[in-house]
Structures are given as structure tokens and as C-alpha cells.
C-alpha positions as CSV (number, residue, x, y, z in Angstrom):
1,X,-13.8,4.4,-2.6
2,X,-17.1,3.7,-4.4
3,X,-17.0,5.1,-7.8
4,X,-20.3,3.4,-9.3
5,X,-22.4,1.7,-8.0
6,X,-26.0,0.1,-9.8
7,X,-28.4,-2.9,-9.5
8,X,-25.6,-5.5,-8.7
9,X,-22.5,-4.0,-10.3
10,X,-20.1,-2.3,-7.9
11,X,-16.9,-0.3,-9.3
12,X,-14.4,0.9,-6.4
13,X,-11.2,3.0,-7.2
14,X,-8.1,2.7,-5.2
15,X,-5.3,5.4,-5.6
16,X,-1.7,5.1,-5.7
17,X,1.4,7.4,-6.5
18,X,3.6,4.8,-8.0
19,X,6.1,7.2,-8.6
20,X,7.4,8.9,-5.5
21,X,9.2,12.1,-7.0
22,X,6.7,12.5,-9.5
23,X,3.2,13.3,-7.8
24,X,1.8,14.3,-10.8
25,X,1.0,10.5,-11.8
26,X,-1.4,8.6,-10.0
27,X,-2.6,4.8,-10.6
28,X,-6.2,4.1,-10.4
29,X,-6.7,0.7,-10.0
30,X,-10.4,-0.3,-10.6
31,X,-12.0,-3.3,-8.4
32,X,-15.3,-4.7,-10.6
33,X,-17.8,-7.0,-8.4
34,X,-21.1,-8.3,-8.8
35,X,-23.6,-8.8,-6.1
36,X,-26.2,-10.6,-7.8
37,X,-26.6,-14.6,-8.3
38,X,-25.9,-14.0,-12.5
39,X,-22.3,-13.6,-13.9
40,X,-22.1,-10.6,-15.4
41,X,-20.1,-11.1,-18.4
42,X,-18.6,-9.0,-21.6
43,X,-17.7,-6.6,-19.4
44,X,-15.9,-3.5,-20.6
45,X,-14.9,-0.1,-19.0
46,X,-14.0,2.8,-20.7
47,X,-12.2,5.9,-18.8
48,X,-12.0,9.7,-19.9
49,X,-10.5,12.5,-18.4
50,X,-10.0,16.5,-19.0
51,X,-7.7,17.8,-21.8
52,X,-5.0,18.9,-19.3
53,X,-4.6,15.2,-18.3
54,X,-3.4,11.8,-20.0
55,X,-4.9,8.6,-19.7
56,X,-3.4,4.9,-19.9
57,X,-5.8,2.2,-19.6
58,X,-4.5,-1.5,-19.4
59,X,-6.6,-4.4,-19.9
60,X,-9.3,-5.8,-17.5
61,X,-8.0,-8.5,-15.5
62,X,-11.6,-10.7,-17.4
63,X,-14.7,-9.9,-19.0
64,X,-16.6,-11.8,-16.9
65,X,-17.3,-10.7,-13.2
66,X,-17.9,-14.2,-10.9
67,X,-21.7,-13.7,-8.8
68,X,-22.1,-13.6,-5.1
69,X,-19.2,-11.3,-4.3
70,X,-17.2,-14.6,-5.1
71,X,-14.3,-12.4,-7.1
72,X,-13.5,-9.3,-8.6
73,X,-12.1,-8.1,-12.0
74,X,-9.1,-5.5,-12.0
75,X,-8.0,-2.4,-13.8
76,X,-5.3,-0.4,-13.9
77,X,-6.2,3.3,-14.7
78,X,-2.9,5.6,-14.9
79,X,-3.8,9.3,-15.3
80,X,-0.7,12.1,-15.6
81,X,-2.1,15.5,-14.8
82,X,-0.1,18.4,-15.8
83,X,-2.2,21.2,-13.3
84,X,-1.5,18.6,-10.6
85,X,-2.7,20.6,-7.5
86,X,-4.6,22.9,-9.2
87,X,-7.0,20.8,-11.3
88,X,-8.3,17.9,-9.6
89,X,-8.9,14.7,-11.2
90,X,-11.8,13.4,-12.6
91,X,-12.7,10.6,-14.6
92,X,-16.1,10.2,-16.9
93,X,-17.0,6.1,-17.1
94,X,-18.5,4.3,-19.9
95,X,-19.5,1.1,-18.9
96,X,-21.0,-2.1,-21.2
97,X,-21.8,-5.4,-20.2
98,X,-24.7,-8.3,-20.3
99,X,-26.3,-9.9,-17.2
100,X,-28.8,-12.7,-18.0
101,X,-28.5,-12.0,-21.8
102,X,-29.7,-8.2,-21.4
103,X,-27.0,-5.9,-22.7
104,X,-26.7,-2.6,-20.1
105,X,-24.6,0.4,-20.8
106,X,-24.0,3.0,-18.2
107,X,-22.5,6.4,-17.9
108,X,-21.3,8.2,-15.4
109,X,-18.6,11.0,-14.0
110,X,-16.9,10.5,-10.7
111,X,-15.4,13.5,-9.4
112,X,-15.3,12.7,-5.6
113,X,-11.3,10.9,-5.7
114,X,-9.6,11.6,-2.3
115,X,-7.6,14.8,-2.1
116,X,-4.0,14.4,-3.2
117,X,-5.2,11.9,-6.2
């Protein structure tokens, strides 16, 4: 699903239970793209989430995100939440990066994850 989306920058989630007797955990893998004809480049996301959760955040796949569609950066996001089924997951994004030279930051809380996340 579409997490973000501004100007040229597109961020999608994709959930995953990677471990099957534990619903509890879930892996967010992030999917970066670019639809303009600029590279964006020095790309960084940043991930939060409520106290009753824990967050692991492993490298970007690159800082730089190709133009045209032409590729995608990756992300794994794993989040444990401890009122899983009660408290639903949500995630507030900070998100830097520079397209033609301009530095952009952007904020933003996704709370619409599919049911079961």
C-alpha cells in the first residue's frame, strides 16, 4: 500500500509475519521510487512508533533513488507490538532527501496498514 506519497517521491509498505508462531512481529518492508526525470539522492527515512511497540530499522538498500520509475530503494522496517490485536500499528515518517540540489524534508504518520499488521 501507499504510505506517502509527494511531488515525485512515492513510499509503499508491504507487510509480512516472518515469524509464524509469533504474530506479534511484523516486517515492513519499504519500496522508495521516484517518478520524476531527477535522481533523488541522500535519501534517508526515519520510522517511529508508540511506546507499547519496538522498532528495528535496517539500512536503505541506497541513498539514491534512480528517475523514471527505473528502480527502487528498499527498507526493512521490523516493529514488535506487545498489545498486538488491541493496539494497531502505526508508524510516524521523517523523511530527508535532495532533488536537483534542493534539500526537502517531510513528515508524516501513516496509520492506514492492513488489518492483521
Amino acid at each position: 500500500f501507499v504510505a506517502f506519497h509527494k511531488g515525485n517521491l512515492t513510499v509503499s509498505f508491504v507487510c509480512s509475519k516472518p515469524q509464524p508462531g509469533n504474530p506479534s512481529v511484523t516486517l515492513v518492508t519499504g519500496h522508495y521510487t521516484n517518478s520524476g526525470s531527477i535522481p533523488i539522492s541522500d535519501f534517508v527515512l526515519q520510522a517511529a512508533v508508540p511506546t507499547v511497540m519496538q522498532l528495528v530499522l535496517s539500512p536503505a538498500s541506497s541513498n539514491v533513488i534512480p528517475p523514471n520509475n527505473s528502480g527502487a530503494i528498499m527498507q526493512n522496517i521490523q516493529v514488535s507490538n506487545s498489545m498486538h490485536g488491541q493496539k494497531s500499528l502505526v508508524m510516524r515518517l521523517k523523511i530527508a532527501y535532495k532533488i536537483g540540489g534542493n534539500q526537502c524534508s517531510e513528515e508524516a504518520t501513516v496509520n492506514t496498514f492492513p488489518q492483521g499488521c
